[in-house]
MARDO-552233 format. One record per residue (C-alpha): residue number from 1; residue in one letter; x, y, z. Coordinates in Angstrom, 2 decimals. Layout:
- seq|type|xx|yy|zz
- NUM|a|X|Y|Z $
...
This chain:
- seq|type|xx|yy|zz
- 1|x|123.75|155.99|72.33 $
- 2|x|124.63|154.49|75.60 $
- 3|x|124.07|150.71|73.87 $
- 4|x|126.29|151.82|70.98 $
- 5|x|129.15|152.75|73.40 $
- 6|x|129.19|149.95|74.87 $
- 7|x|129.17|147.97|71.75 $
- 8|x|132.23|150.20|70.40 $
- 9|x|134.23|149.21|73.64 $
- 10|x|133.74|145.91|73.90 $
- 11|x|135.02|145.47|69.98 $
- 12|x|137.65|147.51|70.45 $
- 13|x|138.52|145.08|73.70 $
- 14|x|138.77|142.01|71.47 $
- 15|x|140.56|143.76|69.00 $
- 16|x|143.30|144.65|70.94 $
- 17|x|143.11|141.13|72.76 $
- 18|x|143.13|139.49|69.29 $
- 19|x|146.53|141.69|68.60 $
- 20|x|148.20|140.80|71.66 $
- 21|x|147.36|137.00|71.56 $
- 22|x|149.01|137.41|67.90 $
- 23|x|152.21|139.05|68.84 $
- 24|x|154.36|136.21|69.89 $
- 25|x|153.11|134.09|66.35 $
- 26|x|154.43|137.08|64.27 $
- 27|x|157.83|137.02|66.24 $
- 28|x|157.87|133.15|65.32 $
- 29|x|156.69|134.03|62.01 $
- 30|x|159.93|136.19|61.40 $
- 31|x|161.87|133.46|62.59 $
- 32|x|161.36|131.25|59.40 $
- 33|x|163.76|131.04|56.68 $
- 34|x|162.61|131.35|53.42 $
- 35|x|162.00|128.24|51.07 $
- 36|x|162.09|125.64|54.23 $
- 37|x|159.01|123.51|54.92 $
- 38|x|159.22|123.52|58.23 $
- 39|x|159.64|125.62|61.87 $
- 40|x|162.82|125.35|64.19 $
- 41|x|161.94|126.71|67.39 $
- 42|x|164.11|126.88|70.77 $
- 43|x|167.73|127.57|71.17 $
- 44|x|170.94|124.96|71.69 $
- 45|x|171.63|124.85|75.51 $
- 46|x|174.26|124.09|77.78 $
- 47|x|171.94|123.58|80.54 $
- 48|x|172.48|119.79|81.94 $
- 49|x|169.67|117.18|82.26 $
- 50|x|167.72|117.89|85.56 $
- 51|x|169.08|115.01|88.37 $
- 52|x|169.62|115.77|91.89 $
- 53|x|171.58|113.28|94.40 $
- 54|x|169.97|112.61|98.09 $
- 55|x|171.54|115.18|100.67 $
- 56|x|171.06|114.32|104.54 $
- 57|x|168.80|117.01|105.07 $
- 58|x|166.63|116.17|102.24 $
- 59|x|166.17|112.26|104.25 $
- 60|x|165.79|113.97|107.60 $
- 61|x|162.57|113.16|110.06 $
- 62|x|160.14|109.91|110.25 $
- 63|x|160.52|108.04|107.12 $
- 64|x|159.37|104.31|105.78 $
- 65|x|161.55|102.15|103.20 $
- 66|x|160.85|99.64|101.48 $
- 67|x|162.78|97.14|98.86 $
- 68|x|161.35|96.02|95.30 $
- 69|x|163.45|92.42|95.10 $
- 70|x|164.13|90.77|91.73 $
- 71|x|162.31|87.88|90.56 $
- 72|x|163.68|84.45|92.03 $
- 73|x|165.02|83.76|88.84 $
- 74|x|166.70|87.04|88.58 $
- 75|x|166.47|90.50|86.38 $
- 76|x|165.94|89.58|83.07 $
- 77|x|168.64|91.91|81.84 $
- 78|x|166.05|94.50|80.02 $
- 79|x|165.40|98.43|81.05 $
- 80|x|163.19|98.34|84.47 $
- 81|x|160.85|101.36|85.40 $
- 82|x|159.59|101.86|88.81 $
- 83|x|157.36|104.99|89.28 $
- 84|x|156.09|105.90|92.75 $
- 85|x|152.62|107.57|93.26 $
- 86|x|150.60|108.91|96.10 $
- 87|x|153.45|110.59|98.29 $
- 88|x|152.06|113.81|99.00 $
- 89|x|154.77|115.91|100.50 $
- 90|x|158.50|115.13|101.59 $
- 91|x|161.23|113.64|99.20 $
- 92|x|161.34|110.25|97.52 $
- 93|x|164.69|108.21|97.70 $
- 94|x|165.33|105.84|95.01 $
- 95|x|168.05|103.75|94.88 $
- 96|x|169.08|100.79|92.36 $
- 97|x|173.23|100.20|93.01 $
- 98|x|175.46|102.90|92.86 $
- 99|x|172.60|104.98|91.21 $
- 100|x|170.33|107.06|93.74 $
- 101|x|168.40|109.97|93.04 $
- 102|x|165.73|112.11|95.13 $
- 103|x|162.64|113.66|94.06 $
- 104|x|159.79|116.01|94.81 $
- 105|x|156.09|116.11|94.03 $
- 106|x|156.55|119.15|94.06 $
- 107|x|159.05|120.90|92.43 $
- 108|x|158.95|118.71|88.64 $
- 109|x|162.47|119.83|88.40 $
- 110|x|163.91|117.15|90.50 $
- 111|x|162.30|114.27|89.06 $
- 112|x|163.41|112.34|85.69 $
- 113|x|161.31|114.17|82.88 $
- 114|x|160.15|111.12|81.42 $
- 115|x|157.56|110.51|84.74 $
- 116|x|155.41|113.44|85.69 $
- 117|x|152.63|112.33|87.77 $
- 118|x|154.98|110.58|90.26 $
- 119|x|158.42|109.75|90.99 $
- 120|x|160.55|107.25|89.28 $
- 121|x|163.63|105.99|87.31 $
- 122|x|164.78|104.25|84.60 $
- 123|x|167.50|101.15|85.34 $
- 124|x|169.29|98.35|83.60 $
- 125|x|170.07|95.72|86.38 $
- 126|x|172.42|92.69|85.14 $
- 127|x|170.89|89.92|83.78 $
- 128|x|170.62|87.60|86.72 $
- 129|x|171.05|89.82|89.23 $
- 130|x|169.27|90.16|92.63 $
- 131|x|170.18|93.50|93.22 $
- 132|x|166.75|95.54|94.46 $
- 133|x|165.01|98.02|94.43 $
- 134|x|165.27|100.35|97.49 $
- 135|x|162.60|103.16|97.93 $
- 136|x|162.24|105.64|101.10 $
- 137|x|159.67|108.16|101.67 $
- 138|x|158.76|110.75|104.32 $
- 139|x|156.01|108.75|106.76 $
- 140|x|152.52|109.98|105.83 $
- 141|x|150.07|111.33|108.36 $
- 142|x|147.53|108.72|107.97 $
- 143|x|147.83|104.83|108.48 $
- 144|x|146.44|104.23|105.12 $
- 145|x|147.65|106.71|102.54 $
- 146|x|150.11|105.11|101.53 $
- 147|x|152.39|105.29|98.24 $
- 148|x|151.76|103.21|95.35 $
- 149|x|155.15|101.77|93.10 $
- 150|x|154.52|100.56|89.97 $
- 151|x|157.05|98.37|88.28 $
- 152|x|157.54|97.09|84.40 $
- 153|x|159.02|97.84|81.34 $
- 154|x|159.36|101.74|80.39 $
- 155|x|157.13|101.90|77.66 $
- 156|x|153.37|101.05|79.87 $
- 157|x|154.93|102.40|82.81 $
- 158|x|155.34|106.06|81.44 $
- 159|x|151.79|105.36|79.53 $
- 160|x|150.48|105.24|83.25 $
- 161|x|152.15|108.19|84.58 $
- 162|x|151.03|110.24|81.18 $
- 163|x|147.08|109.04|81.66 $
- 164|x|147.19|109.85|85.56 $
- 165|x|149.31|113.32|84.57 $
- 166|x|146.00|114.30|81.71 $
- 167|x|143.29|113.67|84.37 $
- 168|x|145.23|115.81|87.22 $
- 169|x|145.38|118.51|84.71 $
- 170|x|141.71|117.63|83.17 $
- 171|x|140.03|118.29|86.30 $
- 172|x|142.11|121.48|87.22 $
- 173|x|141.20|122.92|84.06 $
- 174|x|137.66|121.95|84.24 $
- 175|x|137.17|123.58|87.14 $
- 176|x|138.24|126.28|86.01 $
- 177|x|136.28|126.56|83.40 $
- 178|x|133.54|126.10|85.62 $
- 179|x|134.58|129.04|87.74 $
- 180|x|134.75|131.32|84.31 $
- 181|x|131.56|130.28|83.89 $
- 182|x|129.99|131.22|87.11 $
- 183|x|131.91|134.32|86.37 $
- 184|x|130.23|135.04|83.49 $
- 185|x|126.89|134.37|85.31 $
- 186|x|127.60|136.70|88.27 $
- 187|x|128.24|139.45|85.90 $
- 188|x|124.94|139.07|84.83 $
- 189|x|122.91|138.21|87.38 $
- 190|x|124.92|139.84|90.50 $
- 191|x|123.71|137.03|92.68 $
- 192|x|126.56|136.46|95.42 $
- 193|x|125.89|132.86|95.48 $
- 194|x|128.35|132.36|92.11 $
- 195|x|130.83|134.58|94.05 $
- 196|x|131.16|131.75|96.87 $
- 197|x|130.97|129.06|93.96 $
- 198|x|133.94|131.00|92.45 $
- 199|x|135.79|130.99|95.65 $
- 200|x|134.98|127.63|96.22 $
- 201|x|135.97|126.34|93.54 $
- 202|x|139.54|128.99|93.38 $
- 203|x|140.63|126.83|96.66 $
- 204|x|139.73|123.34|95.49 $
- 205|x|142.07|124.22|92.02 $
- 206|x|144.83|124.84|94.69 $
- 207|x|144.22|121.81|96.87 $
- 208|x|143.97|119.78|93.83 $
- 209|x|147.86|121.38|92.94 $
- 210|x|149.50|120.67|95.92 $
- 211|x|147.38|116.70|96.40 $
- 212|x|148.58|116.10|92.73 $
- 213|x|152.03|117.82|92.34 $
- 214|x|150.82|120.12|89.80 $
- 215|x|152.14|123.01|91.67 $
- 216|x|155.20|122.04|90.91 $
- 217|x|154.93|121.67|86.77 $
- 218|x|156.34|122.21|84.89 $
- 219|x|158.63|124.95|87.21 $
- 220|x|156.83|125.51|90.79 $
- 221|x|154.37|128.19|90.34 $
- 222|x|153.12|127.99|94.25 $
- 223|x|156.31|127.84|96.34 $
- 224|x|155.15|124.75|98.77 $
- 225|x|159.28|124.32|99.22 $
- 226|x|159.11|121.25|102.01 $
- 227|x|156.14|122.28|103.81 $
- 228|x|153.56|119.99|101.43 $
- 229|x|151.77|118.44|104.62 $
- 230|x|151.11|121.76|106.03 $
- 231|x|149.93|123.42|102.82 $
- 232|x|148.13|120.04|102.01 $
- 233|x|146.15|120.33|105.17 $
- 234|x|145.60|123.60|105.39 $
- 235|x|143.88|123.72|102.16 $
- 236|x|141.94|120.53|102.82 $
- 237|x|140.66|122.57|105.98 $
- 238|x|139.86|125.45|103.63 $
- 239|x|138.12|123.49|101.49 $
- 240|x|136.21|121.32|104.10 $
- 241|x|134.66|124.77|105.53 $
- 242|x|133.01|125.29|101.83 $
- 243|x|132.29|122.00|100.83 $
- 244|x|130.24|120.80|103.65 $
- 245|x|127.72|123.45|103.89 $
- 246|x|127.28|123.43|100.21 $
- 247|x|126.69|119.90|100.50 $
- 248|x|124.24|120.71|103.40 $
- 249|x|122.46|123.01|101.10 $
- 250|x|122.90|120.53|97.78 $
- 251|x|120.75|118.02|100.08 $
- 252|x|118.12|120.69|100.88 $
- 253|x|119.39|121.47|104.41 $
- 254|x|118.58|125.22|103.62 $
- 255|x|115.24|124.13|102.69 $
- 256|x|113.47|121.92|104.84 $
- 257|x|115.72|123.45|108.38 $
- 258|x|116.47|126.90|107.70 $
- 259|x|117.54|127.18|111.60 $
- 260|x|120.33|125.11|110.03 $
- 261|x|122.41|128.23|108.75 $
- 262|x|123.60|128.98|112.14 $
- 263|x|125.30|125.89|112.44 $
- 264|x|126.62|126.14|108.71 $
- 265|x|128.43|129.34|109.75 $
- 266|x|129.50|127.76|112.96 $
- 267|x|131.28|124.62|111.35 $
- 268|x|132.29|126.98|108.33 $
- 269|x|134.06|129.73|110.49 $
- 270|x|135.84|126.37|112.68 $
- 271|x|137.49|124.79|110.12 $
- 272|x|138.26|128.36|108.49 $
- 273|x|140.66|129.10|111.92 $
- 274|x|141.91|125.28|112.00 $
- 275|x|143.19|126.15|108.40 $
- 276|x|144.86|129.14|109.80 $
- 277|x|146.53|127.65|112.67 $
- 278|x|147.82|124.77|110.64 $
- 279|x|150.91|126.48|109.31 $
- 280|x|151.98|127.45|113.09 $
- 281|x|151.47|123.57|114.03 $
- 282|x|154.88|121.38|114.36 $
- 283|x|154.77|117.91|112.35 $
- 284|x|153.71|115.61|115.13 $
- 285|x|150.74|117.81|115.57 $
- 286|x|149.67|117.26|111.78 $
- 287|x|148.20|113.85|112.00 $
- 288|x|146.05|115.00|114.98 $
- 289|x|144.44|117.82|112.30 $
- 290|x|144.18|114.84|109.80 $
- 291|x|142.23|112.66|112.04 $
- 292|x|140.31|115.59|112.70 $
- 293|x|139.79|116.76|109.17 $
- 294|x|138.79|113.03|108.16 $
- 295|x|136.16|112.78|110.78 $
- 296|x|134.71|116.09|110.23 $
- 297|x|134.27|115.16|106.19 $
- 298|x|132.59|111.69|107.00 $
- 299|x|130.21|113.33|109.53 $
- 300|x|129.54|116.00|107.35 $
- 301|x|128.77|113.92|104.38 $
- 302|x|126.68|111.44|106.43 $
- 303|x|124.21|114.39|108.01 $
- 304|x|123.93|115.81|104.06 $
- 305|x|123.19|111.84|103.47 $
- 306|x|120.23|111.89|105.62 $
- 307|x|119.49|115.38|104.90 $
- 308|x|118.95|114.51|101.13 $
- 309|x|116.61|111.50|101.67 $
- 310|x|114.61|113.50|103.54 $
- 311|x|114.36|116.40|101.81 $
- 312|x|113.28|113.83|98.99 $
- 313|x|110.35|111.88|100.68 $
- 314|x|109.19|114.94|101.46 $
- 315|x|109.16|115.73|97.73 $
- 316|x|111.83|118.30|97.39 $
- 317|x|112.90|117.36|93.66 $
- 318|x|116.02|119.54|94.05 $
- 319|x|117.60|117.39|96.58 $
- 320|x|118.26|114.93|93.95 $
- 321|x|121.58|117.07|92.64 $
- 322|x|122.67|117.10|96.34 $
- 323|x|122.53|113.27|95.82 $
- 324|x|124.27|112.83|92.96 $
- 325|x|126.94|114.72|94.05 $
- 326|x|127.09|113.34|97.32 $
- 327|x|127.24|109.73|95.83 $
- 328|x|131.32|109.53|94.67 $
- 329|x|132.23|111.55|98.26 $
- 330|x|130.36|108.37|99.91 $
- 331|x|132.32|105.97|97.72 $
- 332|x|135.63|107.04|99.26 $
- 333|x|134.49|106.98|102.02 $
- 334|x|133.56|103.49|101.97 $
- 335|x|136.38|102.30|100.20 $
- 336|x|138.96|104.07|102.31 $
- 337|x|137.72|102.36|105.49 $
- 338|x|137.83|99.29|104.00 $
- 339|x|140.94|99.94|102.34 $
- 340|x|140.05|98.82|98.91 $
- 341|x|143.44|98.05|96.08 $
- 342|x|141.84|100.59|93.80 $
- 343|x|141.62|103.37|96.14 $
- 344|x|145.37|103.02|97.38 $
- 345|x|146.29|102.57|94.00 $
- 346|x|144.53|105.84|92.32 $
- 347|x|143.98|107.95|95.50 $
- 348|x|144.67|111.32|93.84 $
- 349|x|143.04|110.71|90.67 $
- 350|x|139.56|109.30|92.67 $
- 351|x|139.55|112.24|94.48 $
- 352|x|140.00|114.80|91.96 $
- 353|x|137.71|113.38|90.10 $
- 354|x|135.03|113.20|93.00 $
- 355|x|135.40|116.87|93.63 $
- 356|x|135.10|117.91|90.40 $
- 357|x|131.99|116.00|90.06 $
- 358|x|130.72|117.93|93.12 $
- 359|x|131.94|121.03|91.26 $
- 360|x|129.75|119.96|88.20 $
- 361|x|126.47|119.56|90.35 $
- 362|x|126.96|122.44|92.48 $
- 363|x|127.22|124.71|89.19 $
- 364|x|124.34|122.51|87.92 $
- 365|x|122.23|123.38|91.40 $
- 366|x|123.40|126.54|90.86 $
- 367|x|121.94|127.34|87.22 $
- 368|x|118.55|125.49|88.13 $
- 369|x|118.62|128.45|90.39 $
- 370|x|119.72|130.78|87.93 $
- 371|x|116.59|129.81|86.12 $
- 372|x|114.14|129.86|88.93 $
- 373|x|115.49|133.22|89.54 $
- 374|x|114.83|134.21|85.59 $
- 375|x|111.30|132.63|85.60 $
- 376|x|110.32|134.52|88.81 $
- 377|x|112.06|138.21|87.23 $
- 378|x|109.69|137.45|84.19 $
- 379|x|106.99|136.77|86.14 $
- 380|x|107.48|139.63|87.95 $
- 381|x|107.76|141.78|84.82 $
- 382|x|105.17|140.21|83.26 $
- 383|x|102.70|141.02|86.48 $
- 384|x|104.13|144.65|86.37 $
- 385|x|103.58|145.15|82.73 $
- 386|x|99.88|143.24|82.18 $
- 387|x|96.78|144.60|82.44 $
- 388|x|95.26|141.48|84.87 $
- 389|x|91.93|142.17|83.25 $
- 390|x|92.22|142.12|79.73 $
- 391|x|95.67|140.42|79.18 $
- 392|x|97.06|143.55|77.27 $
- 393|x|100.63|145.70|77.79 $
- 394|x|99.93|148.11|80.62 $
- 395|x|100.47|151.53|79.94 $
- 396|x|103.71|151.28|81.90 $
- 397|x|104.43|148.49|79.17 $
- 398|x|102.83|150.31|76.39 $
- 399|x|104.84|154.39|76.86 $
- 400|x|108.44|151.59|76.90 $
- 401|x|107.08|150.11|72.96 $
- 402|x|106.06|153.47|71.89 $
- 403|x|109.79|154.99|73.27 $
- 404|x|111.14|152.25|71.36 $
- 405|x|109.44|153.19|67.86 $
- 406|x|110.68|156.24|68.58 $
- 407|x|114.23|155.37|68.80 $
- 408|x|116.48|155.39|65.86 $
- 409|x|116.45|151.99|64.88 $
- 410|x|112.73|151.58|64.64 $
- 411|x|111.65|155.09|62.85 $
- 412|x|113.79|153.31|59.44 $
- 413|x|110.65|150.91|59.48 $
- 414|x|108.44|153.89|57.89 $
- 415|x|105.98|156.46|59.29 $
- 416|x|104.74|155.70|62.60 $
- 417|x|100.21|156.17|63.43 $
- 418|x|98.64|155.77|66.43 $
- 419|x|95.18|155.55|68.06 $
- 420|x|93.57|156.94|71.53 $
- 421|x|90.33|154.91|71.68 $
- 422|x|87.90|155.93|74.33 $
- 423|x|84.81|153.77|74.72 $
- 424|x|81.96|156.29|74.55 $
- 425|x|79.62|156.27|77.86 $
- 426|x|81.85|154.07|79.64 $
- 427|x|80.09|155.06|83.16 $
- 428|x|76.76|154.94|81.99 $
- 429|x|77.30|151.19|81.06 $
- 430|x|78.22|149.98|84.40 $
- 431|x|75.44|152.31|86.13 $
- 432|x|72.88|151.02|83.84 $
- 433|x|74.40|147.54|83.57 $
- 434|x|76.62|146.87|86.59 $
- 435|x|80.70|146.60|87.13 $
- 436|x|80.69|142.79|85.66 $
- 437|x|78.68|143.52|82.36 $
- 438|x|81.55|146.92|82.23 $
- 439|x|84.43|144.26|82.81 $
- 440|x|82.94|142.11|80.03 $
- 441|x|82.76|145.17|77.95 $
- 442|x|86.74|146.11|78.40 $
- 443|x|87.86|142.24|77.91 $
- 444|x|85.91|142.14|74.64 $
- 445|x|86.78|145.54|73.54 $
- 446|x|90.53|144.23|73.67 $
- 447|x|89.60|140.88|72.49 $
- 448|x|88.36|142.83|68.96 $
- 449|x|91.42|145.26|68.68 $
- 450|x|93.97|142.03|69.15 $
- 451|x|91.94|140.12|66.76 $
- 452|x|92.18|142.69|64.04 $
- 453|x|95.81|143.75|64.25 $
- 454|x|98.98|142.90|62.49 $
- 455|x|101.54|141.05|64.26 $
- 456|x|103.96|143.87|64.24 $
- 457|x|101.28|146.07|65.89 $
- 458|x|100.49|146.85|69.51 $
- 459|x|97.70|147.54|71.58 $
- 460|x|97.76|148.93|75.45 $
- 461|x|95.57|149.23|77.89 $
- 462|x|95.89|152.43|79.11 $
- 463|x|93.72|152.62|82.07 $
- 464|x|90.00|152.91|82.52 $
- 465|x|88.30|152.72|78.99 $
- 466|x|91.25|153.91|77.74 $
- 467|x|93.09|152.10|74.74 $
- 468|x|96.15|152.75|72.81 $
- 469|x|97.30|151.23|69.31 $
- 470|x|100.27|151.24|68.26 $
- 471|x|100.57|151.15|64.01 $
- 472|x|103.92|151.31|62.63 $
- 473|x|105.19|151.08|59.03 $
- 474|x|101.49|151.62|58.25 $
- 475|x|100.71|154.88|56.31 $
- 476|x|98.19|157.32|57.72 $
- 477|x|95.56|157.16|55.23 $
- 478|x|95.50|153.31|55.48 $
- 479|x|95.76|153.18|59.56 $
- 480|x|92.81|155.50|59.11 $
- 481|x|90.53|153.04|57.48 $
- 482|x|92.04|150.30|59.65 $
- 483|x|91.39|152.45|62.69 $
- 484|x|87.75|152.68|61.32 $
- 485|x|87.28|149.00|61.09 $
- 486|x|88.33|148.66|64.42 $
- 487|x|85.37|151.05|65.59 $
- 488|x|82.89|148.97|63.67 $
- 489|x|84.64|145.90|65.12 $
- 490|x|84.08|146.99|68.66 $
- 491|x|80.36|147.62|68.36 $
- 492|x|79.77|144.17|66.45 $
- 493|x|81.52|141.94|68.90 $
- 494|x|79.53|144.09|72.10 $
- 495|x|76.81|143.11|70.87 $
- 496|x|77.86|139.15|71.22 $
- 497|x|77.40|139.63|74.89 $
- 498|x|73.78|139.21|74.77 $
- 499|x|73.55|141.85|77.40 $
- 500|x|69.43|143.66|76.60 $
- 501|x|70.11|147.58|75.77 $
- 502|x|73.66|147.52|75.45 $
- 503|x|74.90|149.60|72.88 $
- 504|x|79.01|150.11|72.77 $
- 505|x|80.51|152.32|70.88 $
- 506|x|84.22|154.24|70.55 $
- 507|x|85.78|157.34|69.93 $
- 508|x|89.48|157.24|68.19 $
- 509|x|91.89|159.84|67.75 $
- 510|x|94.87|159.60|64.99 $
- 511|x|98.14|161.06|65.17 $
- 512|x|101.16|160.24|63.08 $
- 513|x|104.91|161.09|64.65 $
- 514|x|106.53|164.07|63.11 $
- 515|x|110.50|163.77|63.32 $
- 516|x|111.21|166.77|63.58 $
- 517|x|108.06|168.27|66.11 $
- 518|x|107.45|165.33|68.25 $
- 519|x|108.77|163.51|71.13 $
- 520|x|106.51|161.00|73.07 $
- 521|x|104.59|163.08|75.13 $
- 522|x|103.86|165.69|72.59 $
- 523|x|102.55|162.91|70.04 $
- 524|x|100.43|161.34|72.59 $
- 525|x|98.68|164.93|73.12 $
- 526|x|97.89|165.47|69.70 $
- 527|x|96.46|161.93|69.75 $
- 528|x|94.16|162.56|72.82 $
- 529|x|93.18|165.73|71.64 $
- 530|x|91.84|164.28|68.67 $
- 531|x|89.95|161.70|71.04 $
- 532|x|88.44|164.43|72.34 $
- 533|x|87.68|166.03|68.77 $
- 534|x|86.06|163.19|68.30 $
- 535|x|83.95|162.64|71.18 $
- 536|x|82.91|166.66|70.88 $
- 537|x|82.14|165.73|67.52 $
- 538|x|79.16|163.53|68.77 $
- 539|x|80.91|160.32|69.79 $
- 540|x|81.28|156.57|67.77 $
- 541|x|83.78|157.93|65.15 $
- 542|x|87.60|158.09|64.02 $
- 543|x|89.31|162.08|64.15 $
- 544|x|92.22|162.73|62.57 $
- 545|x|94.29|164.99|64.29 $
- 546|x|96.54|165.66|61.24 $
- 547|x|94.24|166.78|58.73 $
- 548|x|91.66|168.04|61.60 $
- 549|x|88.75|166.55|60.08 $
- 550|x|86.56|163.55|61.39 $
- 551|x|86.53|160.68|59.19 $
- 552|x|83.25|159.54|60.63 $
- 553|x|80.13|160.30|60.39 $
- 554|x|77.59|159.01|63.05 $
């Protein structure tokens, strides 16, 4: 009942999802005139095209210029695009003539709608003229992040900005998907560890925003205003405190120095209240934090460096994720100190793209756990609900299958038999013969029944001599005979032991469920009653409780 509820809910959950996703394509739908061939969506507008002219305030504080000259020979006379990348907070002047404009990463609003993933503008300079280029932006807090300008015709220039805008947004979306994902798999499993991979992974989406500008596109959805450093850094602290012990633990750190976790929660809870101070911090105190921040990531990554090669010549096969995602992280790192083209150049995109790879082998780590953690609850289960002797169901195991033939969806399979078997004597064979020859009894006693079964069937161990089958679909006058085999089975394949004066025989009582009479405990009475009828009878035959007469005789 309880599995059909939750079956009716869930349905009725998609159903109205499926109606509400729908909605706004029906108002569309009514929108279409009859007998056109095509769909005319939006409204005219008065609203003017998005451009906003440098104010004072908007150039106030430290800021570096630069000029983008003509060629010595002059402009050629053709449109000219310059795009500028990599300025992660402030406003960008550009200037060509009497034309100036200012922009913000983030707020997309400001900035000409044909560039998205930077800054830039579109002029015409005179053929032959000198006139340049002039571009300002607010002074970044480290020496070497600085902004990239691109210059050429409009057409490869706004390719660029397009191909750097789809892998911002790729790797935002694919970690979210990965967080859905470890959603999914808490829900099932419980296991906190996908909660911190979820929260994890929540913070690096925002840092990723505010390092790429996406939190300001299309319309700002986080309201960073003109405090970018300070949210940039903040998060970047955030995101330090749960990146470097998962990288700790990636590389095995949990594993081969589990002392370790003291000083995980010490650098975790650190760079947690750096991230909260940050906001109260004045400007000139930022780049101090950023010197701070970038030491504390290249230390960090070089301890989970040694930590993984270590964990792996001592044979710890798991490390080898921590490695791989370690590996782009250590790239950066060596290409920012030596302050490689491509690096300046594609700063945001190489590290988005290095985090989500991190994200991608910390969920991988994470479901080679997942499994671990499946194999070990089967394990368990399968220890809890196994008879160690004879390798049958338990009868833990075995009252859960007979429940379920009881249940709705298995009595539509037919009638339902089963058998109590007793094996007759039971103490008198291991007085006469000893414990081992009685354990080679019960593993060849089960050995018989399994062999002579349908698939479909069951048999348990119940406990002691004690054996129950499990026929269903099989009608009562045919599980009787098969019942009988099985009793001449048992004493054939005893006697393949070899063992002098040993003599095994069985006593098996029948009962078939009654729908209407019966629950579990009721039909397994009638069933060892019959045993009993059985054994009273004079032992080594099959009683059938439902007719009350033996269907043996001796």
């Amino acid at each position: 009942m309880g599995g059909r509820q939750v079956r009716f809910e869930t349905g009725a959950v998609l159903v109205l999802l499926l109606v509400w996703l729908a909605l706004p394509w029906l108002g569309h739908a009514r929108s279409v005139d009859a007998g056109r061939d095509y769909l005319l969506v939006g409204t005219a507008t008065a609203e003017p095209t998005p451009h906003r002219a440098c104010t004072p305030a908007m150039l106030a504080g430290p800021r570096q210029q630069t000029r983008v000259n003509a060629p010595p020979e002059g402009w050629s006379g053709e449109p000219q695009a310059l795009d500028v990348f990599n300025v992660f907070a402030g406003e960008v002047r550009l200037q060509h003539g009497d034309r100036e404009i200012c922009g913000n990463m983030q707020d997309a609003r400001t900035r000409d709608s044909r560039f998205r993933a930077g800054i830039g503008m579109v002029a015409v300079p005179a053929a032959g003229s000198h006139e340049p280029f002039l571009v300002s932006w607010q002074t970044p807090l480290k020496a070497r992040w600085v902004p990239t300008l691109q210059l050429g015709a409009p057409s490869p220039v706004q390719q660029n900005d397009t191909a750097r805008l789809l892998v911002r947004a790729a790797c935002i979306a694919v970690a979210i998907a990965l967080a859905l994902s470890a959603l999914m798999a808490y829900l099932t499993t419980r296991d906190r560890s996908f909660l911190m991979y979820i929260g994890a992974t929540l913070v690096l989406v925002l840092w990723q925003s505010i390092l790429g500008g996406l939190s300001g596109y299309p319309e700002p959805w986080l309201r960073v205003g003109g405090r970018g450093d300070w949210w940039l850094l903040a998060l970047t602290a955030a995101t330090q405190a749960l990146v470097l012990p998962a990288m700790w633990r990636l590389n095995g750190g949990d594993r081969v120095l589990p002392r370790s976790r003291v000083a995980q929660q010490l650098v975790l809870w650190s760079l947690l209240m750096l991230a909260a101070v940050v906001p109260w911090l004045q400007r000139d105190g930022l780049g101090v934090v950023a010197q701070i921040l970038q030491g504390t990531f290249v230390v960090g990554c070089a301890l989970s460096l040694a930590m993984g090669i270590w964990a792996r010549l001592r044979g710890d096969v798991w490390s080898l994720a921590g490695l791989a995602a370690l590996a782009p992280m250590l790239v950066l790192i060596v290409a920012d100190a030596a302050s490689a083209h491509w690096l300046m150049e594609y700063r945001v995109e190489a590290l988005q793209l290095a985090v989500t790879w991190l994200l991608m082998m910390a969920a991988y780590a994470l479901n080679l756990r997942l499994g671990r953690l499946r194999q070990q609850r089967d394990e368990m289960r399968q220890l809890a609900e196994t008879d160690m002797l004879t390798g049958l169901p338990n009868r833990r195991a075995g009252l859960h299958q007979l429940a379920q033939h009881l249940q709705g969806g298995e009595r539509e399979r037919g009638p339902l038999v089963i058998g109590f078997l007793d094996i007759d004597l039971f103490k008198d064979i291991n007085d006469r013969h000893g414990h081992e020859v009685g354990d080679q009894v019960l593993v060849a006693v089960a050995r018989a029944l399994r062999a002579a079964v349908r698939s479909e069937d069951q048999v348990v161990r119940m406990g002691g001599e004690e054996f129950l089958l499990l026929l269903p679909g099989m009608p009562r006058e045919i599980a009787a005979a098969r019942l009988e085999r099985l009793r001449q089975r048992i004493t054939e394949t005893c006697r393949d032991l070899q063992v002098p004066g040993l003599e095994v025989t069985a006593s098996i009582g029948l009962a078939q469920w009654r729908p209407a009479e019966d629950d579990l405990a009721a039909l397994l009475r009638r069933a060892d009653h019959a045993m009993y009828v059985a054994k009273r009878s004079g032992r080594n035959r099959v009683f059938d409780g439902e007719t009350e007469d033996p269907l043996t005789t001796a």
